[in-house]
Steps between C-alpha positions, in 0.01 A plus 500: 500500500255400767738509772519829405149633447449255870784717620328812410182430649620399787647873518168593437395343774745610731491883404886440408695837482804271366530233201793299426468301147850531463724251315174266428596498082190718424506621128162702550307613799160404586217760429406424851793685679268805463230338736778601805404889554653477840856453359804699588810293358515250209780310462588332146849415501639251340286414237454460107248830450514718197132670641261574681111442505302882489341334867765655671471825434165463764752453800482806627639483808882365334786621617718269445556312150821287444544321170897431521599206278208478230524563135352841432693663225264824575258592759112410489343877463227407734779555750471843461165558623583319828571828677532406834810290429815643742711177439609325136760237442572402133843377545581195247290519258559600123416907493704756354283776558219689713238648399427869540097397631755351844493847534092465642652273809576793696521372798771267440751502755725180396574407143749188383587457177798292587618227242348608160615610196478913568776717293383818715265565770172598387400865485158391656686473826563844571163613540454251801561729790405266726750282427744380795658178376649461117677153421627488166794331498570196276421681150660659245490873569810660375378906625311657816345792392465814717120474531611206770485793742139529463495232755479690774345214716766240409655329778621169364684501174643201314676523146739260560664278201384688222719678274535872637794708410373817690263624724313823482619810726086475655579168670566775776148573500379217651531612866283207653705283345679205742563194258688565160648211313688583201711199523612261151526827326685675195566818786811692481433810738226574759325824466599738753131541587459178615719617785187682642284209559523523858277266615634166297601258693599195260687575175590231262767625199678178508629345176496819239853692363571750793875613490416682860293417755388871537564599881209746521276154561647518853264794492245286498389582849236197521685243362509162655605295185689563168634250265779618279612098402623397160721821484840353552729780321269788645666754688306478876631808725519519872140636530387173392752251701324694804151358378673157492611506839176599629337213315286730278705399200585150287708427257519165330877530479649692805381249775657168398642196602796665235468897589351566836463859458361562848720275718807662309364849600431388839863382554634820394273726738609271759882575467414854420287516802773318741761764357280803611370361794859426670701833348815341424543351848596093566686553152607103515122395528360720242804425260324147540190599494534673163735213372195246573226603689236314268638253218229382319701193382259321282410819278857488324554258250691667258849656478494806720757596184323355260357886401141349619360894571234368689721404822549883498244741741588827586841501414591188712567173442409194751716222529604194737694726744526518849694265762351172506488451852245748587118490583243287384341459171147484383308255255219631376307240343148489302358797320695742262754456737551102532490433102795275351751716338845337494666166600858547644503166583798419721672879295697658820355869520772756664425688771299204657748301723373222622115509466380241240341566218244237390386387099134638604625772710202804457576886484653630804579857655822444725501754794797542657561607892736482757719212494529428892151506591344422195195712579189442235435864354392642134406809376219418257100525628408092402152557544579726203637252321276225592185741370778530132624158451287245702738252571389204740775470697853622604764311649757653720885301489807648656786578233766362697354151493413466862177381644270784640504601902243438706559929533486531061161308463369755784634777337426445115123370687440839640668723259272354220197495740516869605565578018181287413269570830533831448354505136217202574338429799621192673140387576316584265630563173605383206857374584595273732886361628616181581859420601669206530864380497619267249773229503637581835463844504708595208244695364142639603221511290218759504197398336322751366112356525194739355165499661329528235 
């Protein structure tokens, strides 16, 4: 204890606005932390308290009091008269309920109660009007009442992992709100109210019982994250792919090493778009085109007849077509992208010729082009990709076996240049390229290096 009382004095001294006597095994606090009228934030993490000494109530000045991880099954009621207080943590400790005197903290603006044994949030917390940041996830609370929408203030909402079935139609009331984490739930339906919250921008409603991922959260006009994971059997309509594809949404399931969601989308807008774009003309090269413009060879392990319904996107199924002779093919390697996923071994794969295909071969997208000239040319954005999957590094062979031109490692040089310099800064920013040919040029590797 006199490290700590030394500790304190030498706040004293100092005219400390900040404490930290966190994680130091205190079971009481010394009388003298009262002696510090200059203080702004204590911190007591961490430690074995079940009190507090009446000193502290002569801190006048506290805004800040943190007493995460300590052993108070309810909350000292000299608290209460601390009325400057804006911040309170009181995550992991033993309480099950607040007391209505909280109420006299009015100018609380952040309140955890995370990790504790709470079976509802306590009424005391409507009347703080002030408050902008609720964390009470990691309980026991099985209802949100209406009165939530009291919160007029709220910004930052967590009631993630408890044991929610619904929430209340006044979520929607809560028009400052930006964070909401409902996530490790009991939730079968979203309130159509909560489709007015215009200015969220992260929503968490991962892991609860949705049967449909509601498409009015593409409404969400400020959205710039939303989890929907752990809902494998949910229905997810084409509102909702779109947020994928712009990298606002994730999904635990739909990006893979087994079911990548987004590069099976982006294959299909690329023969869609190729179709459109020439307007039936060269009929010979878009028959090929659509035949086997991107084969994403490592993504099928199973029976394309094997009724595996998850091969199936838009009404299309992707196989090992196309001539074998044709174009080049990518391997994308590290990231989402560069995962194992299935050994053929030495397993000949139709559709491609002569190219090789190696024991630790990594996902690849095979672009196909002109036969005679072989010209390097795809229709995805990499940079795109890049800022999706972060793979490390992609490695460009030739499907027909032969060693790259002199005129190829130009071409596939520049073409992937101009895609990624146009997205990052070449100087500057975060991405960086190196090429280099490997094992007599039959096949150049782009490094993809970050920055920072």
């Amino acid at each position: 204890m006199d490290q700590i009382e030394s500790l304190i004095a030498q706040a004293q001294r100092d005219n400390s606005a900040y404490l930290d006597l966190s994680y130091m095994g205190l079971r009481y606090l010394s009388p003298y932390i009262g002696e510090l009228e200059d203080l702004v934030d204590l911190d007591l993490r961490g430690n074995i308290l079940d009190s507090l000494p009446n000193e502290i109530s002569r801190l006048r000045r506290l805004t800040g009091l943190h007493l995460d991880g300590n052993n108070f099954g309810k909350l000292p009621t000299l608290l209460f008269n601390m009325a400057g207080l804006e911040r309170l943590s009181l995550s992991n400790n033993r309480l099950t309920n607040l007391p209505k005197e909280l109420g006299n903290l009015e100018e609380l603006v952040s309140v955890d109660i995370s990790s504790n044994s709470f079976g509802r949030l306590p009424a005391v917390l409507w009347g703080l009007k002030k408050l902008a940041r609720l964390d009470a996830s990691d309980n026991e609370i099985e209802r949100i009442p209406g009165s939530i929408g009291a919160l007029t203030n709220l910004a930052y909402l967590d009631l993630s992992r408890n044991r929610i079935g619904e929430m209340p139609a006044r979520i929607g009331s809560l028009s400052r709100l930006r964070y909401l984490g409902l996530n490790g739930n009991s939730i079968s339906e979203l309130p159509g109210r909560l489709f007015a919250l215009q200015n969220i921008t992260h929503l968490n409603i991962s892991e609860n019982v949705l049967d449909e991922i509601q498409n009015r959260l593409a409404d969400l006009s400020s959205l710039v994250h939303l989890d929907i994971s752990g809902h494998h059997d949910a229905n997810i309509p084409p509102e909702i792919f779109d947020l994928f594809e712009s990298g606002i949404a994730v999904c635990d399931y739909l990006d893979t090493p087994e079911v990548p969601i987004f590069f099976l989308r982006w294959a299909l807008q690329f023969r869609e778009d190729a179709l459109l774009d020439n307007d039936g003309r060269n009929c010979r090269e878009i028959k090929a085109l659509v035949q086997g413009t991107v084969d994403l060879l490592r993504f099928w392990a199973v029976d394309m007849n094997s009724g595996e319904k998850r091969w199936v996107l838009d009404h299309q199924e992707y196989g090992l077509t196309g001539p074998g002779n044709a174009g080049y093919v990518l391997a994308f390697r590290g990231g989402t992208l560069g995962q194992e996923l299935f050994e053929f071994g030495d397993a000949e794969i139709d559709g491609l010729g002569s190219f090789p295909v190696y024991d630790d071969l990594d996902p690849v997208a095979r672009i196909l082009v002109d036969n005679e000239k072989c010209i390097f040319s795809y229709g995805c954005d990499l940079a795109q990709m890049w800022m999706i999957y972060h793979f490390d590094c992609i490695e460009v062979t030739r499907v027909d076996g032969r060693s790259l031109s002199d005129q190829n490692l130009k071409d596939i040089e520049q073409e992937i240049s101009e895609d990624i310099y146009a997205d990052f800064n070449e100087e500057d920013d975060e991405l960086r390229l190196e090429f280099g040919a490997v094992a007599d040029k039959m096949s150049l590797r782009i490094d993809f290096l970050r920055q920072y």
